[in-house]
C-alpha positions as CSV (number, residue, x, y, z in Angstrom):
1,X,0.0,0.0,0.0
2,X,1.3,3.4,-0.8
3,X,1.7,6.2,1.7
4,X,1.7,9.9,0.8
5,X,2.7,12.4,3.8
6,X,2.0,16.0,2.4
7,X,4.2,18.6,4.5
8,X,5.2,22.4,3.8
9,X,9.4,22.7,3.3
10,X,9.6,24.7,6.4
11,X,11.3,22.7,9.6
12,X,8.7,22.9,11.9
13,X,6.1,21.1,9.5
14,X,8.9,19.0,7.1
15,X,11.0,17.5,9.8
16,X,7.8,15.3,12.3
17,X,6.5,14.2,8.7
18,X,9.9,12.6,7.7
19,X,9.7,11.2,11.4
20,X,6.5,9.9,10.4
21,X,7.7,8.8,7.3
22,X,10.8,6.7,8.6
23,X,8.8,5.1,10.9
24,X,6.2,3.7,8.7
25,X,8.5,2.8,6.0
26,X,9.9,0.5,8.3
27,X,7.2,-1.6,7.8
28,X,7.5,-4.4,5.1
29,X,3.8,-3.8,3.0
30,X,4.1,0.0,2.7
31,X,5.4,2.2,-0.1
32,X,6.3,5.6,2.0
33,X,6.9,9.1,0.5
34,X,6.8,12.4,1.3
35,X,5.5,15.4,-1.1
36,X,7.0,18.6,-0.4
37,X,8.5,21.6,-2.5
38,X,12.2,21.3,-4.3
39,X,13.6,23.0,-0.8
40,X,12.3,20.1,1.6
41,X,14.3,17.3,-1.0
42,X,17.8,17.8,0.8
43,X,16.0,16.9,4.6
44,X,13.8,13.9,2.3
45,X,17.5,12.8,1.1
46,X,18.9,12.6,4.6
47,X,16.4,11.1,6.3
48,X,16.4,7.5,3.7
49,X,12.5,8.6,2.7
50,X,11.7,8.9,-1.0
51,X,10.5,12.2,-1.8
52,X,8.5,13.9,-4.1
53,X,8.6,17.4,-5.0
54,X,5.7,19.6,-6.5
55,X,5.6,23.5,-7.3
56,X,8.7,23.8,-9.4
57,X,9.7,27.3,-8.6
58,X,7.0,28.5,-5.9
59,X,10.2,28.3,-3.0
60,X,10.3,32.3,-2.8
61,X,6.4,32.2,-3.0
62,X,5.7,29.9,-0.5
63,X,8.7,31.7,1.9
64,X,7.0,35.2,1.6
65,X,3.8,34.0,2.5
66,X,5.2,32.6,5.8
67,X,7.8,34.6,6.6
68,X,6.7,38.5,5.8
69,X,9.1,41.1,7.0
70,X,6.6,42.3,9.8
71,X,4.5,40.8,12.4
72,X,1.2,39.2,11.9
73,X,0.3,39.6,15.3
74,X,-3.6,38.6,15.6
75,X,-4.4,40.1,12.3
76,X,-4.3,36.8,9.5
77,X,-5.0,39.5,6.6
78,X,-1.3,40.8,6.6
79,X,-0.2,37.0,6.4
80,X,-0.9,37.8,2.7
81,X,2.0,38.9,0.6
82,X,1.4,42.4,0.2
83,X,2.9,43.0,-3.2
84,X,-0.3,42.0,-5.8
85,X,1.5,40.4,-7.8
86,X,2.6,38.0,-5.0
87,X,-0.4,37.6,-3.5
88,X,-1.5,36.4,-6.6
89,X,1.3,34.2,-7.0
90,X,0.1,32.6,-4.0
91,X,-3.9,32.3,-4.8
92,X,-2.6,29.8,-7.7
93,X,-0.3,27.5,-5.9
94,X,-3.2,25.2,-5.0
95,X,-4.3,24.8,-8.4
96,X,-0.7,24.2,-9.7
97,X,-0.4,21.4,-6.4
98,X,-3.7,19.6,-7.9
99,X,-2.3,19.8,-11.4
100,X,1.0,18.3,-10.8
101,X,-1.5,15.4,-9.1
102,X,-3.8,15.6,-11.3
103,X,-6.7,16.1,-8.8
104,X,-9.3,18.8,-10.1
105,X,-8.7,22.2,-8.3
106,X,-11.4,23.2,-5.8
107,X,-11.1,26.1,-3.4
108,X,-12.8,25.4,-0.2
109,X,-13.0,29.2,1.0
């Protein structure tokens, strides 16, 4: 049976999936991977899991979404990238994650 673990590249979320990961690929009837972005394929690598990378590219995206240069504080709105072009960068990474799968695109808010 195959296992996909879905994590974002940043420590926090990468590093208890490939924890995850290792454990269950120790067992003999499971095919294990980990999807991630190009930036979380160095920790995949040293951890022994087989990893899977999707949104070619979106790195710098994906890093100025969660790491703006000012805090967020109790306001979620300025979590958005406030350059336009940016934040619309970032509307169309989950349509480019279910295209690389090839699961239609649905937005859920």
């Amino acid at each position: 049976m195959r296992v996909d673990l879905v994590a974002p590249p940043m420590a926090g979320h990468l590093h208890p999936v490939l924890g995850i990961a290792v454990r269950l690929a120790a067992e003999p009837d499971l095919d294990v991977r980990v999807i991630s972005t190009a930036a979380a394929l160095p920790a995949a690598a040293v951890s022994g899991v087989t990893a899977l990378a999707l949104l070619d590219g979106a790195d710098e995206v994906i890093e100025t979404v969660v790491n703006p240069p000012y805090r967020i504080g109790s306001h979620p709105r300025k979590a958005l990238p406030p350059v336009p072009r940016r934040r619309r960068a970032a509307a169309r990474l989950p349509g480019r994650v279910c295209s690389t799968c090839g699961a239609p695109a649905r937005r859920t808010w």
